[in-house]
C-alpha positions in Angstrom: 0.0 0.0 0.0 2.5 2.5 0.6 4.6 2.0 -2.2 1.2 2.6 -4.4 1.1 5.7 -2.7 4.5 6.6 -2.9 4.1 6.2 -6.7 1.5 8.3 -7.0 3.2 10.6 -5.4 6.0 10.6 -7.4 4.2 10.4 -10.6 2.0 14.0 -9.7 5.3 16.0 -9.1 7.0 18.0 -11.7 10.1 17.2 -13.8 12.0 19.6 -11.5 11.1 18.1 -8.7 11.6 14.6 -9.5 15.3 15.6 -11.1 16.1 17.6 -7.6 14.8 14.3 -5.5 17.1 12.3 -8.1 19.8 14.3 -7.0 19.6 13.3 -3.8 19.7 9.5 -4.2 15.7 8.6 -4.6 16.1 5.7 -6.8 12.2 5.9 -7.2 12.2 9.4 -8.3 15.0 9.2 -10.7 13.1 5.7 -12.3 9.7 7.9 -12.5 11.6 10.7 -14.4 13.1 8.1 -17.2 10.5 6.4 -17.5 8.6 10.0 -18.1 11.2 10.4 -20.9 11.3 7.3 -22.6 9.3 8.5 -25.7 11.7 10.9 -25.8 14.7 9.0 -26.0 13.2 6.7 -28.3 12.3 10.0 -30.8 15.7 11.0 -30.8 17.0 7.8 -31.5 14.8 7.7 -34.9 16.7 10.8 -36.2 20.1 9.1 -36.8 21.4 6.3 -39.1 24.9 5.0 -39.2 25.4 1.9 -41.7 26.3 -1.2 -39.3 25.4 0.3 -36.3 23.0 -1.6 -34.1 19.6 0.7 -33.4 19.5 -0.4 -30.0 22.6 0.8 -29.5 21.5 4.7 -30.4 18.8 4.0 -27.8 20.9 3.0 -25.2 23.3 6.5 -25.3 20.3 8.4 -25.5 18.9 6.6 -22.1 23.1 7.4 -21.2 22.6 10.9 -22.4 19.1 11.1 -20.3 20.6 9.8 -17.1 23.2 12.2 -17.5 20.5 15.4 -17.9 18.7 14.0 -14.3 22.2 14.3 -12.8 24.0 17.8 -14.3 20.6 19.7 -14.3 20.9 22.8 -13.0 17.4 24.7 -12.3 19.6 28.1 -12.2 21.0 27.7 -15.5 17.7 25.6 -17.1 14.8 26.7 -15.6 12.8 23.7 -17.1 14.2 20.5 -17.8 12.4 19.2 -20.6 14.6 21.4 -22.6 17.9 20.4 -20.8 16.9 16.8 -21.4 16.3 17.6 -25.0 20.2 18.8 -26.1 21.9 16.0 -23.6 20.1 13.3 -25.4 21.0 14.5 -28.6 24.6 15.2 -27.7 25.0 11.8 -26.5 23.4 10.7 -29.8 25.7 12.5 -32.1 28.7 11.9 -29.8 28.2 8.1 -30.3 27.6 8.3 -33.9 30.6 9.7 -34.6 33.0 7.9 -32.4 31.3 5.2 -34.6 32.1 6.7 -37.8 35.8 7.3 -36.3 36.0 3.9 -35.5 34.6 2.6 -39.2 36.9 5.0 -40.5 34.1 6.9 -42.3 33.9 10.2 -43.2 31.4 12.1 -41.1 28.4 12.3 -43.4 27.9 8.9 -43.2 25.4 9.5 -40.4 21.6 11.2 -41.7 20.2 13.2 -39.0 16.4 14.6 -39.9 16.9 17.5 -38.2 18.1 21.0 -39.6 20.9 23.0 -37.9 19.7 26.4 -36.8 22.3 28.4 -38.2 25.6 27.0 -38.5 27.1 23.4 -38.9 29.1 23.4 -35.4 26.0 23.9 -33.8 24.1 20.7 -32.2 20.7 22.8 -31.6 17.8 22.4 -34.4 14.6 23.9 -34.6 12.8 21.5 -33.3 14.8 22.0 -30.0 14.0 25.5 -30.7 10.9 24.5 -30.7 10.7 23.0 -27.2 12.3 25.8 -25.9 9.2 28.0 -24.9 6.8 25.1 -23.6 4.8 25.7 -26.1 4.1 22.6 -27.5 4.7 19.0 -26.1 8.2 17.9 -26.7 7.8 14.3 -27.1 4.7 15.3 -29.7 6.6 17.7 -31.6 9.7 14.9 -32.3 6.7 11.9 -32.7 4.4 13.9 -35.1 6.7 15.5 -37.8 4.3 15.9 -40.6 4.0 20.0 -40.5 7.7 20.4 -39.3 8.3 21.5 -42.9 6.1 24.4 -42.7 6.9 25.2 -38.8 10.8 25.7 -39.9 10.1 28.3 -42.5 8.0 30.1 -40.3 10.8 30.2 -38.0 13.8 31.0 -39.8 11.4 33.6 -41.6 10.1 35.2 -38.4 14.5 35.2 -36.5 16.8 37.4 -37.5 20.4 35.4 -38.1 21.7 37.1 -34.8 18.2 36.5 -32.9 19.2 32.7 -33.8 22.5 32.9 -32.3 21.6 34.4 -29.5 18.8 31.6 -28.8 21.7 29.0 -30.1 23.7 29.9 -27.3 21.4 30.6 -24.7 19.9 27.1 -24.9 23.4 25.9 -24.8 23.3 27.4 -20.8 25.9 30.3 -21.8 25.4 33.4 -19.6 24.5 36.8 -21.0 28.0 37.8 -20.5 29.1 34.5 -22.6 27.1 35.5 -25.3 28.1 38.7 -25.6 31.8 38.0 -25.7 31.3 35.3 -28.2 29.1 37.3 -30.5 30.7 40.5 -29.7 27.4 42.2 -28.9 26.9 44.1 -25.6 24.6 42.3 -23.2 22.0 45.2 -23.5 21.7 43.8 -27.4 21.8 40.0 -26.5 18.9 41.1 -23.5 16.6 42.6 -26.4 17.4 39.6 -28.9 16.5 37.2 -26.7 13.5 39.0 -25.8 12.4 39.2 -29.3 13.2 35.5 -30.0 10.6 34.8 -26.8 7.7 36.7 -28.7 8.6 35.7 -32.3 8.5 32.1 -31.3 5.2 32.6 -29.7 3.5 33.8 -32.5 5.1 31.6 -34.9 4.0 28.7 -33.2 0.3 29.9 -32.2 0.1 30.5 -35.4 1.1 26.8 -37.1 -1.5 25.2 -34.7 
């Protein structure tokens, strides 16, 4: 009986709080929060192909990559964790597949990844991270049900400016405002007011594809 209710428990509290009991050595908590992220993983595993490579493998780093999101989150830095989860799976992902293509000797576009790069080839973040980013839309919905992710990118990369993009790029990447600033050389007033703009664009650009 009480582990039912200690379940049900668990299973009502929020990603945060199940991440921060996680941290803290509550096996439960930390099983309730993968488990809450499965589809996720599994999503994100579906985006990349490496000839030879086992697909259960893929799975596996991005439950790796998950595990390591419950235990480096940092509320302070990521406010919500859905998004936090997000790029550490995907990292993982891409790390893998490339030790694999190192390993094969292959060159690096051997892999396919379905996703689009927001605005330069060094970066790991897509739109559909982008995406996520405002809790707008359900994550593990928006990497399941792709059919209008055509038409939501356009909108996107029609609504940002290239240095709005940056800005989010590196935000979501958990650089500071001063980071940003240094490696964009903008001042942080200018960074402030991009990502401020990025917040409403996305809003509307989204709203709007629903």
């Amino acid at each position: 009986m009480n582990s039912v209710i200690k379940e049900i428990k668990l299973d009502e509290l929020s990603d945060e709080q199940l991440v921060e009991l996680s941290q803290k050595g509550n096996d439960e908590a930390l099983n309730t929060i993968l488990s809450r992220y499965k589809n996720l993983v599994y999503a994100k595993s579906k985006l990349y192909f490496l000839a030879g490579a086992d697909d259960d493998d893929i799975v596996q780093e991005g439950f790796i990559g998950l595990y390591k999101a419950v235990k480096d989150f940092d509320g302070k830095r990521f406010p919500v964790f859905k998004v936090f989860a997000s790029i550490c799976v995907k990292r993982r992902i891409i790390t893998a597949v490339k030790a694999a293509s190192r390993k094969k000797h292959l060159p690096l576009n051997s892999y396919v990844s379905l996703d689009k790069n927001t605005y330069d080839d060094d970066s790991d973040m897509t739109l559909l991270d982008v995406m996520a980013f405002n809790e707008l839309q359900n994550p593990e919905a928006i990497f399941i049900d792709r059919e209008n992710v055509d038409g939501m990118e356009y909108k996107i990369n029609k609504a940002l400016s290239k240095l709005e993009l940056q800005v989010l790029v590196c935000y979501l990447d958990g650089m500071s405002y001063n980071e940003i600033s240094k490696r964009l050389k903008k001042d942080v007033k200018a960074v402030d007011n991009a990502l401020q703009r990025v917040k409403k664009k996305l809003e509307t650009a989204l709203c709007d594809s629903e």
